[in-house]
N, C-alpha and C positions, 0 to 999 in steps of 0.2 A: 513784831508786826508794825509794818507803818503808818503815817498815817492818812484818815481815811481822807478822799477829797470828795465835794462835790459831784456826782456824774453827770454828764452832759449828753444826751442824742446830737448825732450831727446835725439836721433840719432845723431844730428849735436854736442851737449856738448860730445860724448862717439868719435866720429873721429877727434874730435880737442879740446882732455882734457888740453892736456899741451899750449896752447893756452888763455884755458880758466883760467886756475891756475895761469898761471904770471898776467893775467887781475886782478883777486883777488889780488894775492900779491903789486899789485899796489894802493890798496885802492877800488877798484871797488867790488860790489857785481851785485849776478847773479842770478836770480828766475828760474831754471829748472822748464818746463810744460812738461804736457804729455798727448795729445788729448786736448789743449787747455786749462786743469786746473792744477795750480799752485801743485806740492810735494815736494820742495826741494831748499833750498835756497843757493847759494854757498857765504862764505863769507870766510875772513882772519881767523884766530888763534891772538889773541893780546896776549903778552909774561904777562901781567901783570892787573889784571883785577880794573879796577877806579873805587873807590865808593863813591854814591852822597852826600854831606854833610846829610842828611837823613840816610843813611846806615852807615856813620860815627858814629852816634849819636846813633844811635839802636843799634850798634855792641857796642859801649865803655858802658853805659846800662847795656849790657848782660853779661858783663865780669866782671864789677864791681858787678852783683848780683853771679855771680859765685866764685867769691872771696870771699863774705862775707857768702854763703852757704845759703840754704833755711831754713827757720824755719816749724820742721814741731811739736814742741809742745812737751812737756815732760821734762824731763830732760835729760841732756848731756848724751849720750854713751859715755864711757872707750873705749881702742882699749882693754886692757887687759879683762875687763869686756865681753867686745862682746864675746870673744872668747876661753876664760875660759872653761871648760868644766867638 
């Protein structure tokens, strides 16, 4: 189970927005409803986005196969060769 957030009616978030945006800026999130069901969740902006030792390791991966190029079979293309005409 997750966890719970705040709930929000839409009417009372839209006459006491600046209210609700320091709450966020303080760490708090906020679930806007509307007739009872959830559309909108209000949360902070983080300046710098953290990635899980898993996304660490898939991203250094991906760069390392981007360095070395795909092999797609044949022999080397020239740049002069390519474009020779």
């Amino acid at each position: 189970m997750g966890i719970l957030l705040p709930l929000l009616r839409a009417p009372p978030a839209n006459q006491h927005l600046s209210r609700y945006i320091k709450a966020v800026q303080q760490g708090h999130e906020i679930l806007l409803t509307r007739r009872g069901q959830p559309v909108a969740r209000l949360v902070g902006v983080t300046s710098k986005k953290v990635l899980s030792v898993e996304q660490q390791e898939a991203r250094k991966r991906s760069l390392e196969l981007m360095r070395r190029g795909y092999p797609l079979g044949g022999p080397p293309i020239r740049r002069d060769e390519r474009y020779e005409r």
